[in-house]
Backbone as ProteinMPNN parsed JSONL, in Angstrom:
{"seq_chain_A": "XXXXXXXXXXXXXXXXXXXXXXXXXXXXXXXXXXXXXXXXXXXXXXXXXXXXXXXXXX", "coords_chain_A": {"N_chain_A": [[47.431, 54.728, -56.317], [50.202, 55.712, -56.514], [50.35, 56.766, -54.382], [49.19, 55.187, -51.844], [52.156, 53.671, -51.95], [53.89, 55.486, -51.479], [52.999, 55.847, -49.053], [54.034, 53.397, -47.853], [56.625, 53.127, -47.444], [57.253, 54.852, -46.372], [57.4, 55.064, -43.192], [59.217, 52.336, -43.002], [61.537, 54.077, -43.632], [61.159, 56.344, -42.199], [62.321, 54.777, -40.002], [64.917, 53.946, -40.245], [66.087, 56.563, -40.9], [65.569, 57.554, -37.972], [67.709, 56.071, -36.898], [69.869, 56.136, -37.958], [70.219, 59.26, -36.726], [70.421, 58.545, -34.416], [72.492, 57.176, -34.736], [74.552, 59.034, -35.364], [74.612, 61.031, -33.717], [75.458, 59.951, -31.03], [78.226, 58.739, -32.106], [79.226, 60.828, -32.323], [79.229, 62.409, -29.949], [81.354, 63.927, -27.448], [82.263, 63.102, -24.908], [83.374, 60.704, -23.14], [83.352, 58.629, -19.865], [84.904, 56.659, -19.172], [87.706, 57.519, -19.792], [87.996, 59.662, -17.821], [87.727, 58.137, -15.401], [88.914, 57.851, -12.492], [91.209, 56.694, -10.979], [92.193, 56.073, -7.973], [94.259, 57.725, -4.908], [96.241, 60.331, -5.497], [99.391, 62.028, -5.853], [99.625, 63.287, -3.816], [97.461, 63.068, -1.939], [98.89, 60.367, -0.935], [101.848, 61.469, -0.123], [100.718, 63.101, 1.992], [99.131, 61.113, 3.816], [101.023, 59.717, 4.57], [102.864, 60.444, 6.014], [101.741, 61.001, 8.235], [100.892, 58.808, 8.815], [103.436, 57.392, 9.782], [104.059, 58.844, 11.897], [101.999, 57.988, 13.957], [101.956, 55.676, 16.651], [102.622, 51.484, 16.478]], "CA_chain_A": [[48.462, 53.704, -56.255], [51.882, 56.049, -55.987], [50.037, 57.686, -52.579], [49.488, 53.959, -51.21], [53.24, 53.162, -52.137], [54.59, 56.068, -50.481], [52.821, 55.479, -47.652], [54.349, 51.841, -47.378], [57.787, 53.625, -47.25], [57.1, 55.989, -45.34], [57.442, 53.878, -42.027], [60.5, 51.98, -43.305], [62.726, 54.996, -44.178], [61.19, 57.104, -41.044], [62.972, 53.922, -38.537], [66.169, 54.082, -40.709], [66.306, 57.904, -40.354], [65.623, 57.715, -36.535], [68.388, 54.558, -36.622], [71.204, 57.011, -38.628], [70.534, 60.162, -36.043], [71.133, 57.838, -33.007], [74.113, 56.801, -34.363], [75.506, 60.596, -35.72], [74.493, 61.334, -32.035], [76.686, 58.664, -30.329], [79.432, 59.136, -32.583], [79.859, 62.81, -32.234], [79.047, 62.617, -28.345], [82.951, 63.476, -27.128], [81.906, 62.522, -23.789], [83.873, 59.325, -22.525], [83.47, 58.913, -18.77], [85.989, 56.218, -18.711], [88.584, 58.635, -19.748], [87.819, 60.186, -16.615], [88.036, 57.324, -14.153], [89.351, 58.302, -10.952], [91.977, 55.242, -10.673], [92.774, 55.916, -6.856], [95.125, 58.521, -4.572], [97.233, 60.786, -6.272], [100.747, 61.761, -4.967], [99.6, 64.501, -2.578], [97.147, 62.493, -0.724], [100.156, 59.655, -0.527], [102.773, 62.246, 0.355], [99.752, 63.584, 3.502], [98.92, 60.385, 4.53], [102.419, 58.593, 4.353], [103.685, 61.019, 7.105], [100.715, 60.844, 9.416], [101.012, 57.059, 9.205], [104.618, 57.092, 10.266], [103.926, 59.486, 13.217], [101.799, 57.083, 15.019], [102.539, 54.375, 17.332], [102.748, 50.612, 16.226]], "C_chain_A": [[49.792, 54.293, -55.791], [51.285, 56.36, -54.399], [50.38, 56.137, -51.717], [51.232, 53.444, -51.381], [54.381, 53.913, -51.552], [54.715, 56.276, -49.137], [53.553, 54.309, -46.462], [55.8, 52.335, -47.139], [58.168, 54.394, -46.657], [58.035, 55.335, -43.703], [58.799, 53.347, -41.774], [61.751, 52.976, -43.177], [62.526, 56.31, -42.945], [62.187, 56.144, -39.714], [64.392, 54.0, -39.214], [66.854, 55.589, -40.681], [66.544, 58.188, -38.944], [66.93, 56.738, -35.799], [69.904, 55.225, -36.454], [71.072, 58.367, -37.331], [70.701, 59.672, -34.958], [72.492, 57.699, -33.174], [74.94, 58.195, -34.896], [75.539, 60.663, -34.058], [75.338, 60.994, -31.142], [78.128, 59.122, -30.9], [79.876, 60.498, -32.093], [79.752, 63.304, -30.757], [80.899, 62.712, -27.735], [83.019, 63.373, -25.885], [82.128, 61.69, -22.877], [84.37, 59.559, -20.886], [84.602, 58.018, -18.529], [87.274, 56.46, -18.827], [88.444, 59.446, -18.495], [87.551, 59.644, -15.267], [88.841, 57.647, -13.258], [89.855, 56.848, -10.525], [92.272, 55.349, -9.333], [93.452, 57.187, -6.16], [95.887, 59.183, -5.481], [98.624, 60.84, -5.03], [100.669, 62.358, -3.653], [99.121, 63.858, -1.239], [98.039, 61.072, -0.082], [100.885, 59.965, 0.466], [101.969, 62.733, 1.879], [100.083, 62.584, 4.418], [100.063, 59.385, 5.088], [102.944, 59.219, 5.812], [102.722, 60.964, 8.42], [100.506, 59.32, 9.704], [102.174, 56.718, 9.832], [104.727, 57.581, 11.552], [103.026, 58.709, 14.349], [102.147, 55.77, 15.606], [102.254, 53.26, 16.841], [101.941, 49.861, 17.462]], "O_chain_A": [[50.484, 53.732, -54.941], [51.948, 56.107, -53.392], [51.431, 55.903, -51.119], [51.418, 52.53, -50.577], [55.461, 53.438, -51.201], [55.613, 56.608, -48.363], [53.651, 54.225, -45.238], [56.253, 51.58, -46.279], [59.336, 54.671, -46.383], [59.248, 55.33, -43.495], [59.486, 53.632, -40.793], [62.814, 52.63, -42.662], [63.431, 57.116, -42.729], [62.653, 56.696, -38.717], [65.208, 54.183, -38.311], [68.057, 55.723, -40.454], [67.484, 58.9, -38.591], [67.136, 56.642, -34.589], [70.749, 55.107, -35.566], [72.202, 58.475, -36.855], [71.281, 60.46, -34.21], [73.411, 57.909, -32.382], [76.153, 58.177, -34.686], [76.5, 60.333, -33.363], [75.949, 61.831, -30.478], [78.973, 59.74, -30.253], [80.899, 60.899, -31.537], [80.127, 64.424, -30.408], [81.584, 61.694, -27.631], [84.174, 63.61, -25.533], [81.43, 61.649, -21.864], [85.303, 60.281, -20.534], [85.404, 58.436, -17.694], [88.081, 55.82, -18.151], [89.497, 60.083, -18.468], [87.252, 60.292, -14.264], [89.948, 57.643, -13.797], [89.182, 56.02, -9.912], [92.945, 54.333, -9.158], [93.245, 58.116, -6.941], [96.256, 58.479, -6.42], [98.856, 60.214, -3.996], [101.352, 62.103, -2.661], [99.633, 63.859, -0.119], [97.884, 60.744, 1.094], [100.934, 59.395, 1.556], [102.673, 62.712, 2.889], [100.833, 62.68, 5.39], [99.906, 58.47, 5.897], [103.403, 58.455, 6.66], [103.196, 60.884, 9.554], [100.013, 58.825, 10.718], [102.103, 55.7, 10.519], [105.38, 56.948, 12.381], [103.328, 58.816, 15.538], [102.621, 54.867, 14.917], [101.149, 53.499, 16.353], [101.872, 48.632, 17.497]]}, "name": "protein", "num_of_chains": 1, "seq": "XXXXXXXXXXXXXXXXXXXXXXXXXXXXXXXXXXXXXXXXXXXXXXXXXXXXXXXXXX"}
């Protein structure tokens, strides 16, 4: 009877274990790519291209 009853819990408390190390995992991942979005030009390629745009003809 306890063997059959540990068995039945077994199952349960193995998907809640596998549930909790996904989310330690996630959490503790310091990883954020959208912290690292690449919003556009910086000043340099501005400052390049600003003067090579003014030097040609209209």
């Amino acid at each position: 009877m306890l063997l059959t009853s540990l068995s039945l819990l077994r199952q349960p408390l193995s998907f809640v274990a596998a549930k909790w190390q996904t989310l330690v995992r996630t959490a503790g991942n310091p990883y954020r790519p959208e912290l690292h979005y690449m919003r556009g030009p910086g000043p340099k390629w501005r400052a390049k291209h600003q003067a090579s745009r003014l030097d040609r003809p209209l």
